[in-house]
C-alpha positions as CSV (number, residue, x, y, z in Angstrom):
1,X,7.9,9.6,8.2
2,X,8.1,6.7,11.2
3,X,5.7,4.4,11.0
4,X,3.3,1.9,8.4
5,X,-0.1,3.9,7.1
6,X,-2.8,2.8,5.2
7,X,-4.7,5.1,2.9
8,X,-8.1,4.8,2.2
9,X,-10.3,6.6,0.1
10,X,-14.0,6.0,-0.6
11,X,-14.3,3.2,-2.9
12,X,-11.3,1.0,-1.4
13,X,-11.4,-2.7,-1.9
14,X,-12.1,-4.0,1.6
15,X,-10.0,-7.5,1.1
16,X,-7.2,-5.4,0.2
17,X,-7.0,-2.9,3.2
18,X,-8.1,-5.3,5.9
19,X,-6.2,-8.1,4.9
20,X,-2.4,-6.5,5.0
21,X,-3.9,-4.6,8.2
22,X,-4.7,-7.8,9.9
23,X,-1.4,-9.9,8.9
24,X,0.8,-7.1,9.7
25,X,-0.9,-6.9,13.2
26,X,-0.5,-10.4,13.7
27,X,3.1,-9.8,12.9
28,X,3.9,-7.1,15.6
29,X,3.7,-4.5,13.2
30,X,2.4,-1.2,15.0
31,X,0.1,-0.3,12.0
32,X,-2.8,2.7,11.3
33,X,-5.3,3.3,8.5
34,X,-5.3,7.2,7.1
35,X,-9.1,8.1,5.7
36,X,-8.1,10.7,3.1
37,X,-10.9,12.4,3.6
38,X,-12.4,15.1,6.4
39,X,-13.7,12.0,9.1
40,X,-12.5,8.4,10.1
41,X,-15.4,7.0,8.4
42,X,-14.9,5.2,5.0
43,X,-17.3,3.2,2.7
44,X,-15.1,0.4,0.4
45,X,-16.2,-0.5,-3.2
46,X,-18.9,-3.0,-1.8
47,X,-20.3,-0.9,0.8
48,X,-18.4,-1.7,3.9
49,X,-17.7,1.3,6.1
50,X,-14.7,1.0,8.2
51,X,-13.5,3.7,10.7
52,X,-10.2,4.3,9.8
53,X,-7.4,5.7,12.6
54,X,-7.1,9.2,11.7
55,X,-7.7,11.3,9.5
56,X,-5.3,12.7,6.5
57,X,-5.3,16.1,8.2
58,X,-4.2,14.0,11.5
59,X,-1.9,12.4,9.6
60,X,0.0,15.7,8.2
61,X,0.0,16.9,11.7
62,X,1.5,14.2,13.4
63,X,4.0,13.1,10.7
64,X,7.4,14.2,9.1
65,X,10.0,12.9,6.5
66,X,12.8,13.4,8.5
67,X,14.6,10.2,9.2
68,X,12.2,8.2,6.7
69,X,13.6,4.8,6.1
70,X,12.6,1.3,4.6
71,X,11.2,0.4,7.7
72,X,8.3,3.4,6.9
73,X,5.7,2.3,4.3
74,X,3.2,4.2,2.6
75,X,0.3,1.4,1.7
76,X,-2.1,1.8,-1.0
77,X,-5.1,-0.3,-1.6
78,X,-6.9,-0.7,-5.0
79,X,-10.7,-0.8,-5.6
80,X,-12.6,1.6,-8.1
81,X,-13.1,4.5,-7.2
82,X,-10.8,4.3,-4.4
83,X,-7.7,4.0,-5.9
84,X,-9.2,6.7,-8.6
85,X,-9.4,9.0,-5.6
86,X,-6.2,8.1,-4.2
87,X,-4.2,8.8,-7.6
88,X,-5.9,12.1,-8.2
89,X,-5.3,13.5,-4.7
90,X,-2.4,15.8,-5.8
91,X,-1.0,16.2,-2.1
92,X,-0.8,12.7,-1.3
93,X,1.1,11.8,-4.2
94,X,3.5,14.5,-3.5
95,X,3.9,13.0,0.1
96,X,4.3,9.8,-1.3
97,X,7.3,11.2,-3.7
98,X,9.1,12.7,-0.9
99,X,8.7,9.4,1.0
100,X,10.2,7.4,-1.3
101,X,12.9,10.2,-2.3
102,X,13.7,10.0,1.3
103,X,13.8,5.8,1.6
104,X,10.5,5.3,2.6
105,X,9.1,2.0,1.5
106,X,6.2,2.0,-1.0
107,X,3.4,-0.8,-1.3
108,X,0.3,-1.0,-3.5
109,X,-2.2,-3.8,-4.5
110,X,-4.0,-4.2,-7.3
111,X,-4.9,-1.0,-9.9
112,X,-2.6,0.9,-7.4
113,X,0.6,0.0,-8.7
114,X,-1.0,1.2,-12.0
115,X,-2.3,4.7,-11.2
116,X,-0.5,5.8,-7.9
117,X,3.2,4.3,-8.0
118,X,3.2,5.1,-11.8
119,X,3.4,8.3,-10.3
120,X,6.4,8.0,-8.9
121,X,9.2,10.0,-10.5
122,X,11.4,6.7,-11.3
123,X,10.2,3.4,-11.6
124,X,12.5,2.2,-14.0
125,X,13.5,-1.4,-13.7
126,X,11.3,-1.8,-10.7
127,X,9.7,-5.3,-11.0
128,X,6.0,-5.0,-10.0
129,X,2.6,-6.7,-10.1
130,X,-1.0,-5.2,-10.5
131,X,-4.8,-6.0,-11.4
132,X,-5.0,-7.2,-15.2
133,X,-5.5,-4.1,-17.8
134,X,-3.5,-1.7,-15.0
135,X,0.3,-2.4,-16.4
136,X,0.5,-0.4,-19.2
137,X,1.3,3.2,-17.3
138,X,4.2,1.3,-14.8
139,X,5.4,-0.4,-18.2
140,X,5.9,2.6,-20.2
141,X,7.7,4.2,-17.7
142,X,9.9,1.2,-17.4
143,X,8.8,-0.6,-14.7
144,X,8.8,-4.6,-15.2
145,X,5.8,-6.5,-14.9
146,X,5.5,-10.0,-13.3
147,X,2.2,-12.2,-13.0
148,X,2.6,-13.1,-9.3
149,X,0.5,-12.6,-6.6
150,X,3.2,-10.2,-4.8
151,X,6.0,-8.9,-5.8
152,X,8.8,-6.8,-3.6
153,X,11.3,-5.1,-5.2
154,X,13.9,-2.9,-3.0
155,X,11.4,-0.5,-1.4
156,X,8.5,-1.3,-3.3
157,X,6.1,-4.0,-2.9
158,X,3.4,-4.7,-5.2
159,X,-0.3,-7.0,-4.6
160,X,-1.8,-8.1,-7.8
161,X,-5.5,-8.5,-6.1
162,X,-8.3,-9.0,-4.1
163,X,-7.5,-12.7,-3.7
164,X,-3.9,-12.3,-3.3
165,X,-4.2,-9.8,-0.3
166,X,-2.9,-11.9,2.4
167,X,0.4,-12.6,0.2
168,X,0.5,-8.8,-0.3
169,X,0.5,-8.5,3.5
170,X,2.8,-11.3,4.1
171,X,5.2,-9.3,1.2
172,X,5.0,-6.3,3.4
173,X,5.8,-8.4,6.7
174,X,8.6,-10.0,5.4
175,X,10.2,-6.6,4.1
176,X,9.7,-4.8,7.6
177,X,10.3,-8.0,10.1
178,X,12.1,-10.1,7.7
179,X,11.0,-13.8,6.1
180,X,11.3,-15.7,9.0
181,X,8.4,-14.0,10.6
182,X,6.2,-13.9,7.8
183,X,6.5,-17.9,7.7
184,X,5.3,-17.9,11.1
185,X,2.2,-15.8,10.4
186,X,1.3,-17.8,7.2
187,X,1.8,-21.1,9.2
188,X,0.2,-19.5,11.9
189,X,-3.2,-18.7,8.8
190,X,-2.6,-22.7,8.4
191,X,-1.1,-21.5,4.5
């Protein structure tokens, strides 16, 4: 897979799509939003319907594993039902396996690290952050929790909420474009 997607589902949490969109746009980063559903048109957990870039079905035509790398992230916001309807879409989580099996870079805010990376056939000794009460499935299958706002950790980056989105984005910068760019954005956001 070449290239940086978000996936949203109905029920996203807005803060936590728009605001990695927006600071990895500001960072050069050529990124596109993936409705999972049949149109472009998504409604977030507070009734905010964005029109995402293409659809999944787009998506699967358009895109392949071969020559996946770190430089290719899969991006997962939280939000109820959202993340719900992320985690329970069978062939999206078996894209995001072979992502990761192939190098592919994983990031996911909030109860997304919880119920979609948990998915992930290893994630023992990955260091990772989520939204309180969603650590329990990434703990038992060995993952190590931190309370920080983001956490990156080899290919996967981790957001723990809404209100620590932009760090989340500024995570994800830094691991495709490297620190010294995401300084410049967050001084850029007067951080």
């Amino acid at each position: 897979m070449k290239g940086v997607y978000i996936f949203l589902a109905n029920g996203f949490e807005e803060t936590e799509a728009i605001a990695p969109l927006d600071i990895l746009r500001r960072g050069g980063v050529d990124v596109k939003t993936v409705s999972i559903h049949f149109d472009k048109f998504i409604t977030g957990a507070h009734k905010v319907t964005v029109t995402a870039d293409m659809t999944y079905g787009e998506f699967k035509a358009n895109v392949e594993l071969d020559g996946t790398d770190k430089n290719d992230v899969m991006i997962f916001p939280g939000g109820m039902p959202g993340t719900r309807n992320l985690a329970e879409n069978a062939e999206i989580i078996n894209f995001m396996r072979l992502h990761y099996a192939e190098g592919g870079s994983i990031a996911a805010i909030c109860a997304a690290p919880g119920l979609v990376v948990s998915q992930l056939p290893s994630i023992e000794g990955i260091h990772f952050t989520c939204y309180d009460g969603f650590e329990d499935g990434p703990i038992a299958r060995g993952g190590i929790y931190e309370r920080k706002p983001a956490v990156a950790d080899g290919n996967v980056i981790t957001g723990r909420g809404p209100g620590c989105a932009v760090e989340f984005g500024l995570a994800i910068l830094g691991h495709l474009k490297g620190e010294e760019v995401a300084e410049e954005v967050r001084k850029s956001l007067m951080l």
